[in-house]
C-alpha positions in Angstrom: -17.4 14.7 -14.1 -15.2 13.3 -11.5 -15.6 10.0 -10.2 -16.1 9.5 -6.5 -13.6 6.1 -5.4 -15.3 4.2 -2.2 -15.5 1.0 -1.2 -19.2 0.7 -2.2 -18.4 2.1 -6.0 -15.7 -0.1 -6.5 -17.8 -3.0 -4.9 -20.5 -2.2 -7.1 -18.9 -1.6 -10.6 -16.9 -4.9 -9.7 -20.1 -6.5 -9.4 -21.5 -5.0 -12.7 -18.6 -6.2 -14.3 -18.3 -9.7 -13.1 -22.3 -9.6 -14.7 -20.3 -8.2 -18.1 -17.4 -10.8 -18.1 -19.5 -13.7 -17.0 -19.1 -15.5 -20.4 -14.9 -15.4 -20.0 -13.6 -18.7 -19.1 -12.0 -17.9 -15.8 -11.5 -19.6 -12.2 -12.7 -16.5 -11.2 -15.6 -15.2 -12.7 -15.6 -11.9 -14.1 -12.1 -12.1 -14.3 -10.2 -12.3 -17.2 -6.7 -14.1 -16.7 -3.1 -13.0 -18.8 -1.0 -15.5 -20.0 1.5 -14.7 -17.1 -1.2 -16.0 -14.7 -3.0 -12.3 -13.6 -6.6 -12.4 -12.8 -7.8 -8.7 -13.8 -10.9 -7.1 -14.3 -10.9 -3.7 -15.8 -13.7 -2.1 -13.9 -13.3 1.5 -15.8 -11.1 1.6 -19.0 -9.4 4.3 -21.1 -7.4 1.9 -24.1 -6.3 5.1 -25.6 -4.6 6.7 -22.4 -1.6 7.4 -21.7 -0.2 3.9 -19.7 2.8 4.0 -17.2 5.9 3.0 -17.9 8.8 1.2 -15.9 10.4 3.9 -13.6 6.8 6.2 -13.7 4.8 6.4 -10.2 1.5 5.9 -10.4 -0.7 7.3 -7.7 -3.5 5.5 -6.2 -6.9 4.5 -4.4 -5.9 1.7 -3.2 -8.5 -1.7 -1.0 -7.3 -5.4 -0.8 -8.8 -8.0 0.8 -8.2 -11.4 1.8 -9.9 -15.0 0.8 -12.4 -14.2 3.4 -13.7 -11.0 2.4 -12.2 -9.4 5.0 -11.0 -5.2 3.9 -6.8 -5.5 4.6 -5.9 -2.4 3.3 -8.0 1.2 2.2 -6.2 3.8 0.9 -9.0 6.1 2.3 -8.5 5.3 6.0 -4.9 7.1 5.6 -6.7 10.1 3.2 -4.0 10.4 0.8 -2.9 8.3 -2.6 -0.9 5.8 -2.6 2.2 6.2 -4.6 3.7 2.7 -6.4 6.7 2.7 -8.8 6.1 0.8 -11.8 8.6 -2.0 -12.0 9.4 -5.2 -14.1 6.6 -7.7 -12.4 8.2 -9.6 -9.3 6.6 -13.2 -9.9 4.5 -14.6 -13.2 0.7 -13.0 -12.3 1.8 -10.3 -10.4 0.1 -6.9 -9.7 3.2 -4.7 -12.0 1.7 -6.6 -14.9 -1.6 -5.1 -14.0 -0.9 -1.9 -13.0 1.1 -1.2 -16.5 -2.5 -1.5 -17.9 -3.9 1.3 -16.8 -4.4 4.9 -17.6 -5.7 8.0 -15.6 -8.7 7.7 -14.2 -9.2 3.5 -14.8 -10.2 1.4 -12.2 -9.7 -2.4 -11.8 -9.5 -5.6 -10.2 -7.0 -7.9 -9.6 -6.4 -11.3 -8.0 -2.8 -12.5 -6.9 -1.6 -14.7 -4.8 -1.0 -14.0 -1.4 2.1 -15.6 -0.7 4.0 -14.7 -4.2 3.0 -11.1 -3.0 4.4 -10.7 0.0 7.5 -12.9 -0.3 8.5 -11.8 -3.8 7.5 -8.4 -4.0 7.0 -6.9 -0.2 10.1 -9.1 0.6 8.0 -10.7 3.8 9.3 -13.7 4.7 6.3 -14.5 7.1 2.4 -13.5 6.5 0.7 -10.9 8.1 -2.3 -13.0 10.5 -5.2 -11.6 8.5 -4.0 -13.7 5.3 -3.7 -17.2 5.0 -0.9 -19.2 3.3 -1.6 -20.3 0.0 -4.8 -17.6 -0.3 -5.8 -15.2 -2.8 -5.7 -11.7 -2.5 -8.5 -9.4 -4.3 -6.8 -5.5 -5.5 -9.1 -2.5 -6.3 -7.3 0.1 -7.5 -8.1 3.9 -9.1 -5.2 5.4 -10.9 -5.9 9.4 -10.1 -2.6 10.4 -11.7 0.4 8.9 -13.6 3.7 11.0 -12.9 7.2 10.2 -14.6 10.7 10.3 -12.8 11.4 13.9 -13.7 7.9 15.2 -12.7 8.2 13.4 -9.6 11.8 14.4 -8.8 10.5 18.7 -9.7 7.2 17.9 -7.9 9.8 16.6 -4.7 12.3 19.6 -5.4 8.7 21.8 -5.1 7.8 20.6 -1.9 11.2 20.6 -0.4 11.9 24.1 -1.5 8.5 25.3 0.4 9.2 23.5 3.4 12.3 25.1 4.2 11.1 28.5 3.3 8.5 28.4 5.9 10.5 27.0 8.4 13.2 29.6 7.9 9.8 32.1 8.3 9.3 29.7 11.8 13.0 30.7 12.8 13.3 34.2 11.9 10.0 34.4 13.9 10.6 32.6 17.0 12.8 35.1 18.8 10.2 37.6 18.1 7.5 35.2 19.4 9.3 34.8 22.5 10.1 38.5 23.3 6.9 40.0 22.6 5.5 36.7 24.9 8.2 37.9 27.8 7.2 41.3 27.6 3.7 40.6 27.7 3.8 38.3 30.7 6.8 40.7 32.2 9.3 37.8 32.5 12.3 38.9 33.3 14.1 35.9 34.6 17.4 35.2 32.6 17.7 32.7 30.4 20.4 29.4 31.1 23.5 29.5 28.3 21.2 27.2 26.0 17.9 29.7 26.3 16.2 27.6 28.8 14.3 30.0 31.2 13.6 28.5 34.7 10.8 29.9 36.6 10.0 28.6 40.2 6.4 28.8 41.3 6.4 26.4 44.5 9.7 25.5 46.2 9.8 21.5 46.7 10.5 20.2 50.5 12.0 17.1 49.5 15.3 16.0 47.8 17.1 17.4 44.8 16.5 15.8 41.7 19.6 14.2 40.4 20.7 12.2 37.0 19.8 9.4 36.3 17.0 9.3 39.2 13.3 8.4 38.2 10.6 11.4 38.2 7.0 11.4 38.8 5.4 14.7 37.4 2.3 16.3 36.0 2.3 18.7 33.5 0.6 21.0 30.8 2.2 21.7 27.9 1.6 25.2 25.5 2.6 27.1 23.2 3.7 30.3 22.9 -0.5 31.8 22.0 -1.5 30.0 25.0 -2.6 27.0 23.3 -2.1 23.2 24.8 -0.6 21.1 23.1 -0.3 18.1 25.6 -0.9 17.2 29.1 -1.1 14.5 31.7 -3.8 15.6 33.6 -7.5 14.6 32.4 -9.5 17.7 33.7 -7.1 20.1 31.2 -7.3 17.9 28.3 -11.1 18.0 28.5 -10.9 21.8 29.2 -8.7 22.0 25.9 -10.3 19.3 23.9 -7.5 17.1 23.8 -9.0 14.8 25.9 -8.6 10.9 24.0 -10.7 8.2 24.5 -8.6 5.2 25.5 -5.5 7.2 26.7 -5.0 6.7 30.3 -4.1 10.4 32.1 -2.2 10.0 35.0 1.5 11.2 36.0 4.4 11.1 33.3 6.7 8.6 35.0 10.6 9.1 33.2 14.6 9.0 34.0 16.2 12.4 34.2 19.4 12.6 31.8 18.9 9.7 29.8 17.3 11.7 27.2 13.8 10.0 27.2 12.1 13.6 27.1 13.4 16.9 25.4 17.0 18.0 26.5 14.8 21.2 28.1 13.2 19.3 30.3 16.6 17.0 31.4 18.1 20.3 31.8 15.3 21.6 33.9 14.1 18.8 36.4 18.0 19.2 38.3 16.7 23.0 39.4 13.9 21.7 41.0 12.8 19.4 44.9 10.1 17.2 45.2 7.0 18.3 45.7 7.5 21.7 43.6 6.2 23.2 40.9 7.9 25.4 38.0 7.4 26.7 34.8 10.2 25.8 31.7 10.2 28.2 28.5 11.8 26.1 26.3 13.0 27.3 23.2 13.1 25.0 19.9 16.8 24.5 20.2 16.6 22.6 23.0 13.0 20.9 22.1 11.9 19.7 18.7 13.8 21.9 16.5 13.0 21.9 13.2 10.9 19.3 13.1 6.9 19.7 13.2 5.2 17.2 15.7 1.3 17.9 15.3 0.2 21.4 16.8 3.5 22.3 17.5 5.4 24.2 14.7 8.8 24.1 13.3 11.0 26.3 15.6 8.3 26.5 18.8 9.8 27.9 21.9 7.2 26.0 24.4 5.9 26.3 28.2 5.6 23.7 30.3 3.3 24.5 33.9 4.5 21.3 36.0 5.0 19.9 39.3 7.1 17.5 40.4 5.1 15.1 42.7 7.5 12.1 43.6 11.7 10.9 43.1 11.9 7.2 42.9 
């Protein structure tokens, strides 16, 4: 049966064992302490398991907290392991020595101290503000799975091998995406020499947008299926469900040409006058490329409804 790894588990075996090991001899008790100076507790503990060794990556539920009790760090908040390298220990008592313990599936506890921690091994010269100089900092840690260099380096080799494939599926499938979304619509305006597609839906009264002047603008941003993906205005990210507590929705305020927003845009706001309003199909080459950034794809041609309210 697997082990569930909370907060509340690891609080609670801790406490069971601190019941266990209250006979040790320890500052802390509980704790036992290595000759190098490392309070550890091993909460959950396979002796005949397979340890890590220097150069393996061990990969990890990971909570620490400071001399007040207070939670620093939780692996769960970020809802993935945490990876750590086994190294050589960085200062007598520190958490390597600890870590080299442990097999798959153990849990444990360790005390360290703060400063050591984040000087010698984090490389910090300064504390973060939740920790205080000279403190002690409390480690629970679940080892889910122990991998060596070479598993590491095929599992990386893996991963890097399916990532380009399906963005090679995203680029062989843009152009498609885009003519069948043309068609559909019955967009016929020609595309600039780098695919932008300009499309005027109001004709602006006032001056010309020029580089290097400031822009006031709203705007709704979609993807090809009709989906947004970002906007300025509150009404359509409630109508979407993008709306974000917090977030304050009011007109995207930028410099045209100085490459603050997507080259699409700085290549689009020059076609249009204050006080108009346009649509920009912007393919990937000339937006985010490659790269993913959340709802939006590798190689995502995207539309942009916008209106440009003000020139500073």
């Amino acid at each position: 049966m697997k082990l569930s790894f909370t907060p509340l588990t690891l609080l609670g075996l801790a406490l069971v064992s601190i019941v266990l090991f209250s006979c040790n001899n320890s500052e802390y008790p509980g704790y036992k302490k290595t000759n190098d100076g490392l309070y550890y507790n091993l909460i959950k503990h396979d002796d005949k398991g397979r340890k890590a060794e220097i150069g393996d990556v061990l990969m990890m539920d990971m909570i620490y907290k400071n001399d007040k009790d207070s939670i620093i760090f939780d692996s769960h908040i970020q809802g993935r392991k945490i990876p750590v390298p086994l190294t050589k220990p960085t200062f007598k008592g520190g958490l390597e020595e600890g870590f080299a313990m442990l097999a798959v599936g153990d849990s444990a506890s360790f005390i360290v101290s703060a400063d050591s921690l984040f000087q010698k091994t984090f490389g910090m010269q300064e504390l973060p503000k939740e920790i205080t100089k000279g403190s002690m900092l409390t480690f629970f840690v679940k080892v889910d799975e122990i991998k060596t260099k070479a598993e590491l380096e095929k599992m990386r080799e893996e991963r890097q091998a399916e990532a380009e494939a399906e963005a090679k599926k995203y680029k062989e499938e843009e152009k498609i995406n885009l003519d069948k979304y043309l068609a559909d619509n019955k967009i016929t305006t020609p595309p600039t020499a780098s695919g932008l597609i300009y499309i005027e839906k109001v004709k602006g009264k006032g001056a010309k947008v020029e580089k290097g002047k400031k822009v006031v603008m709203n705007y709704v941003g979609r993807l090809l299926d009709g989906t947004v993906f970002d906007t300025s205005i509150e009404k359509e990210a409630k109508a979407n469900n993008l709306y974000q507590e917090g977030r304050t929705y009011e007109p995207f305020e930028f410099t045209v040409g100085n490459g603050e927003v997507i080259q699409g845009w700085d290549e689009a706001l020059p076609m249009m006058n204050e006080g108009g309003k346009a649509v920009f199909i912007i393919p990937s080459e000339i937006a985010y490329g490659e790269m993913a950034q959340g709802p939006i794809k590798p190689y995502s041609t995207l539309v942009f409804e916008v209106e440009l309210l003000k020139i500073k």
